[in-house]
N, C-alpha and C positions, 0 to 999 in steps of 0.2 A: 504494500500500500504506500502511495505515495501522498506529501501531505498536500491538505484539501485546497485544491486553486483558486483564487479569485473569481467572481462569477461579474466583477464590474466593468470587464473591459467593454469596449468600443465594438460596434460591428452590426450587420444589417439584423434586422427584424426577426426575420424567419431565417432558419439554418435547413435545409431540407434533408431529409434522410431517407433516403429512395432503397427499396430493396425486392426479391422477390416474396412475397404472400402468400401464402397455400393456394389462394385462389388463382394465381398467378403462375405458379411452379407445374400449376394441373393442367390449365389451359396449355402451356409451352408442352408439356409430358403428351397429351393428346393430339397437338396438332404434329410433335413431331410422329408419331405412331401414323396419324393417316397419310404422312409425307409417305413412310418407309412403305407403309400397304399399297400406295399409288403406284411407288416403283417397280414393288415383287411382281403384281400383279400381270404387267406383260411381260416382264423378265420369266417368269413363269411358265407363259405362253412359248415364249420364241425358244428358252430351253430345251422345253418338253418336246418342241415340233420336232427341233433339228439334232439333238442329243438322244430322245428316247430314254431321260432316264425316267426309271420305274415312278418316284415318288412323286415327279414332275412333267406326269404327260400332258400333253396336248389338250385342253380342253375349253374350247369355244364358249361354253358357257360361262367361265372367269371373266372373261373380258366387260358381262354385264355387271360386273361389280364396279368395273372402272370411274363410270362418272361419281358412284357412290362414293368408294372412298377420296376423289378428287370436291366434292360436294364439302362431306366433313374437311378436309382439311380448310376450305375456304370459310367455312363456317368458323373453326377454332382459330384460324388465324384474326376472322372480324373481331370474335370473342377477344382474342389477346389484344389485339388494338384499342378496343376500347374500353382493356380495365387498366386504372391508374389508381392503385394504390400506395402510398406513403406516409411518413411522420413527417410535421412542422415542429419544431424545436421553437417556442416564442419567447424571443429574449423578453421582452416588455410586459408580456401576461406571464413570465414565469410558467409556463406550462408547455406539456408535450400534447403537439392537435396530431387527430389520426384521419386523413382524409382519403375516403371510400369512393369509388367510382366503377361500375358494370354496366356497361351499355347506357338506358336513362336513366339510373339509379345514383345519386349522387349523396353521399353524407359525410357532415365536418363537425368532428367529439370532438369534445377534451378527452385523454386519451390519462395521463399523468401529470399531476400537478410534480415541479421540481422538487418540492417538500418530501416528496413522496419517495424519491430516489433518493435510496443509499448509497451505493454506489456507483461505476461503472468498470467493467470489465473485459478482459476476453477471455471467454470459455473455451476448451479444447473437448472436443468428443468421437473418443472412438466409433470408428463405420466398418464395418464388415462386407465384405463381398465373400463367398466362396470361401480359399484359402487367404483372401488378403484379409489385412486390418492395415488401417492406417488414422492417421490424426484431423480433422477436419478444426477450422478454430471462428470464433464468432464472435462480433461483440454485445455483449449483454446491457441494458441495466437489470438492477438489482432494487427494485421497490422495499417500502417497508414491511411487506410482508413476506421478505425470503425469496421474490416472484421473479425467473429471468424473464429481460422481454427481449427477443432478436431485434438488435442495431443493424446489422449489416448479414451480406448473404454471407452461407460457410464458405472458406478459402482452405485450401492448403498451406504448408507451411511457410514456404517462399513469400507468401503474403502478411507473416503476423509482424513484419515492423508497419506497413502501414494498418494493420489493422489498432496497432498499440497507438499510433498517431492519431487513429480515428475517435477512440476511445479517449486519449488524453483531452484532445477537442471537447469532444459534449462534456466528460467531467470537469473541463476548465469553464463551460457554458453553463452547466447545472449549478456547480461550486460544492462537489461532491468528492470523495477519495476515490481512486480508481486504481487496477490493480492490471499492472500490466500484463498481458500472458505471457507463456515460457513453455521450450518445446514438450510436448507432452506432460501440461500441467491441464487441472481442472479445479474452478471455481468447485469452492465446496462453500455450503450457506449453511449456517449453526442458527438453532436460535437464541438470544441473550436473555433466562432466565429473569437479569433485575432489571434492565432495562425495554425489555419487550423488543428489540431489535434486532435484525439479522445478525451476526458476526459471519463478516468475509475472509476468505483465507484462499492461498494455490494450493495444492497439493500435487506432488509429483505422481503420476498413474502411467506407469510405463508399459509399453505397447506390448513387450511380452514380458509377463511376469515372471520372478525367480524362479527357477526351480529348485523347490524343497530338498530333493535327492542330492542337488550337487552341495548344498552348504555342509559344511566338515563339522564334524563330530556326530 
């Protein structure tokens, strides 16, 4: 933890903090799916014709799915066009806005008042694929109720000094401590018995754990 910034300095109004959404991450996951269907689809065809293989013959009826999946993808693509979702950081009302946007759906919360934020940080979170693991890193805050909120998308590790920049930013904006991250460290959130508040802290969580059998005695 580093000690808590000044939150008086100078600078525009709104800070904007852009990232992807759930809602956001689905539409992209979907429209790429009916890209990749558009192109099996007569790769499939022209395969099957001239190769004969078994799992991939020939069959004229495929090709009716074609404008289908050309359809949906133009569809998720409108979709991803016009959702715009993000956080306004307001220097002046002290508060984080969450502004909503789907098609003609539009809405602008208070999202987090600065009082509310305890910290800021970067969390590190292991991902699994298959035989991999590896480290994925994000910035958080940390409300007063122990709460992380994603600041920015997950990055690999090549990316955690600016993400530690991005992090020092808002906690310099908030006027909060913030905790920079560290390779293969994770935000751990305790709660404070007399005070009623989080306690923040890194801990080290390394990607492959000891092995009990090799430590000696």
């Amino acid at each position: 933890m580093t000690t808590p910034p000044s939150a008086s300095e100078q600078g525009p109004r709104y800070i904007k903090v852009d990232l992807d959404t759930p809602l956001e991450t689905a539409l992209t996951f979907l429209m790429i799916v009916a890209a990749l269907v558009t192109l099996y689809i007569p790769f499939t065809a022209v395969v099957g014709l001239h190769r004969r293989i078994p799992y991939l013959r020939w069959d004229p009826t495929a090709l009716y799915y074609l404008p289908l999946s050309i359809g949906a993808f133009l569809v998720f693509l409108y979709l991803r066009t016009r959702t715009h979702n993000y956080y306004l950081f307001d220097r002046q009302r002290r508060e984080v806005i969450y502004h909503f946007e789907f098609l003609f759906i539009r809405k602008v919360f208070r999202y987090l008042a600065f009082g509310q934020i305890k910290a800021v940080g970067v969390h590190g979170r292991i991902r699994t694929a298959r035989d991999s693991r590896w480290y994925e890193y994000q910035v958080q805050l940390i409300d007063e109720q122990g709460t992380l909120h994603p600041m920015s998308d997950a990055k690999e590790l090549s990316e955690l000094p600016s993400l530690n920049q991005r992090a020092e930013n808002l906690a310099r904006l908030v006027g909060c401590p913030w905790y920079p991250g560290k390779e293969e460290h994770q935000l751990i959130i305790t709660p404070d018995s007399q005070r009623g508040e989080p306690i923040v802290s890194l801990k080290h969580v390394p990607l492959t754990p000891p092995n009990p059998a090799s430590k000696p005695g």
